[in-house]
C-alpha positions in Angstrom: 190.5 194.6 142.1 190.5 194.6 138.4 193.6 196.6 138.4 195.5 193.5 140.9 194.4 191.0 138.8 195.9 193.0 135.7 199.4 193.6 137.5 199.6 189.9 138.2 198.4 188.8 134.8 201.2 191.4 133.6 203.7 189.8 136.4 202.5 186.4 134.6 203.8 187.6 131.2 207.0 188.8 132.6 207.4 185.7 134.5 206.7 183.3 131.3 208.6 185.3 129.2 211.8 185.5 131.3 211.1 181.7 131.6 211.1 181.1 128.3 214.6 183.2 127.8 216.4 181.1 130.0 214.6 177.9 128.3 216.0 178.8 125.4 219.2 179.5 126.7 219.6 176.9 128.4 218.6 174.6 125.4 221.2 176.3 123.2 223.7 175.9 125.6 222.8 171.9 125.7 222.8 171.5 121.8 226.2 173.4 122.1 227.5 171.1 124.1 226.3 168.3 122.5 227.4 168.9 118.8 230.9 170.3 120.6 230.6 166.4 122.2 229.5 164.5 118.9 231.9 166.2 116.7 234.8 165.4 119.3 233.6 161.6 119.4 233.0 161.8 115.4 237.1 163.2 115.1 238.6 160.5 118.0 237.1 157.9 115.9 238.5 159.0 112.7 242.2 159.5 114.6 241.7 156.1 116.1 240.1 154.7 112.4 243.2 156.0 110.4 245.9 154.9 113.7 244.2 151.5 113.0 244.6 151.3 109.4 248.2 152.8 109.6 249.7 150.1 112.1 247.8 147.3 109.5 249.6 148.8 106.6 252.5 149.1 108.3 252.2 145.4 109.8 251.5 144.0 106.6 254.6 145.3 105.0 256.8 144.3 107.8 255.3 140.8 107.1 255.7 140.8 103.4 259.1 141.8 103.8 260.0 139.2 106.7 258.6 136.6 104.1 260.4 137.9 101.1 263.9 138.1 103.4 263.4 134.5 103.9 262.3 133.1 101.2 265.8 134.9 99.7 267.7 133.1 102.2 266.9 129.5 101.8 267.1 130.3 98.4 269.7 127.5 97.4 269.7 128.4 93.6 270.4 131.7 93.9 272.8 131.3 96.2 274.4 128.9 93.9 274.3 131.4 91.4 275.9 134.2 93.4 278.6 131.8 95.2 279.3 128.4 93.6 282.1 127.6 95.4 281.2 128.6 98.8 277.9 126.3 98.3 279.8 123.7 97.4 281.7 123.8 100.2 279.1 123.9 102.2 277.3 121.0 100.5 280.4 118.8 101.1 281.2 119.7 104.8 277.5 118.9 105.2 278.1 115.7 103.6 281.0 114.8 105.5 279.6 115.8 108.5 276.4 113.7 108.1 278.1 110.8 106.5 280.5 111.4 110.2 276.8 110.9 112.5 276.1 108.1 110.2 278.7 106.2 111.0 278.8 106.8 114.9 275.0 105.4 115.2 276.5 101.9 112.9 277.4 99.5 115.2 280.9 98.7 115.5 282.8 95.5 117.1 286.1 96.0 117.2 288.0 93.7 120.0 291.9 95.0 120.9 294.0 92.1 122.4 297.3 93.1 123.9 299.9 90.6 124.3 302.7 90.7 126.9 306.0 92.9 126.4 307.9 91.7 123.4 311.7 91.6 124.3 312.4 95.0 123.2 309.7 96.3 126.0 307.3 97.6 123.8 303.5 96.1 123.9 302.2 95.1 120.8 298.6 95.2 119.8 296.9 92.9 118.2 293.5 94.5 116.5 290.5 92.4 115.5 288.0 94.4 113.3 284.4 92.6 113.0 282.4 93.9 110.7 278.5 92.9 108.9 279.1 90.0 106.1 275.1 90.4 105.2 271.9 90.5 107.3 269.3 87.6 107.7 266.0 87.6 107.2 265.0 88.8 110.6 266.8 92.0 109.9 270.1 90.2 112.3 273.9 90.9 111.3 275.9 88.3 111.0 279.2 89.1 112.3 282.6 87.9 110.6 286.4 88.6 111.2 287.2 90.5 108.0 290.7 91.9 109.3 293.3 90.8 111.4 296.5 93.2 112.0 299.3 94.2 113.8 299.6 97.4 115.5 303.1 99.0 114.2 304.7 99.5 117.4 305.2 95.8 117.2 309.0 94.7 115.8 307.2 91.5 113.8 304.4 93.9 112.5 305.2 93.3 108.6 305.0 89.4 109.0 300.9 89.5 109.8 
């Protein structure tokens, strides 16, 4: 009896021993794994860290030379500088053109009276340009005849 209870006690060793190998196996294979895990998560977020601060760089420049372009272009001194006559050009089609609006939003009353055929055939016109004389208080025009003429095609024009 004493020599079963020493083979099992022996199979007991062999059986906690053999345990504790794989244990220890399997926990290395586990910390493997997880450094292999942690330093894989540790270098994806550098990569994505440095993608990150790339693409701000790079965003940043873009911007700073997007600002510096435009600031260039409305630039009117410099451009003045470089092209003096082109800008002046510019400045007085601009005026024209404006001064052009202007005067379509004025108000104009202009009456054409045409009179029968003369005895040559040809119509003449008779033009009648009104046009403000001053405003009143209220901010109203007061409207006067300031021109009366012939239109040329008329044989008597030069008489008006």
């Amino acid at each position: 009896m004493e020599d079963e209870a020493t083979l099992i006690r022996e199979q007991m060793l062999e059986t906690r021993t053999a345990l504790t190998e794989k244990l220890e196996s399997l926990e290395e294979q586990v910390t493997a794994k997880v450094k292999d895990t942690t330093d894989s998560v540790v270098e994806t977020v550098e990569t994505v860290k440095d993608a990150v601060e790339n693409t701000v760089h790079n965003v940043s420049d873009t911007v700073e030379k997007t600002v510096e372009t435009v600031k260039d272009t409305f630039d009117m001194s410099r451009h003045f500088e470089e092209h003096p006559w082109v800008m002046l050009a510019v400045r007085f089609s601009s005026g024209t053109s404006a001064a052009g609006f202007l005067r379509t939003l004025a108000p104009r009353k202009t009456q054409r009276i045409e009179s029968r055929r003369n005895p040559i055939g040809q119509r003449s016109r008779l033009t009648i340009r009104l046009r403000p004389l001053s405003r009143d208080r209220v901010g109203e025009r007061n409207w006067s005849t300031l021109s009366v003429r012939r239109c040329p095609s008329s044989p008597d024009w030069r008489s008006a």
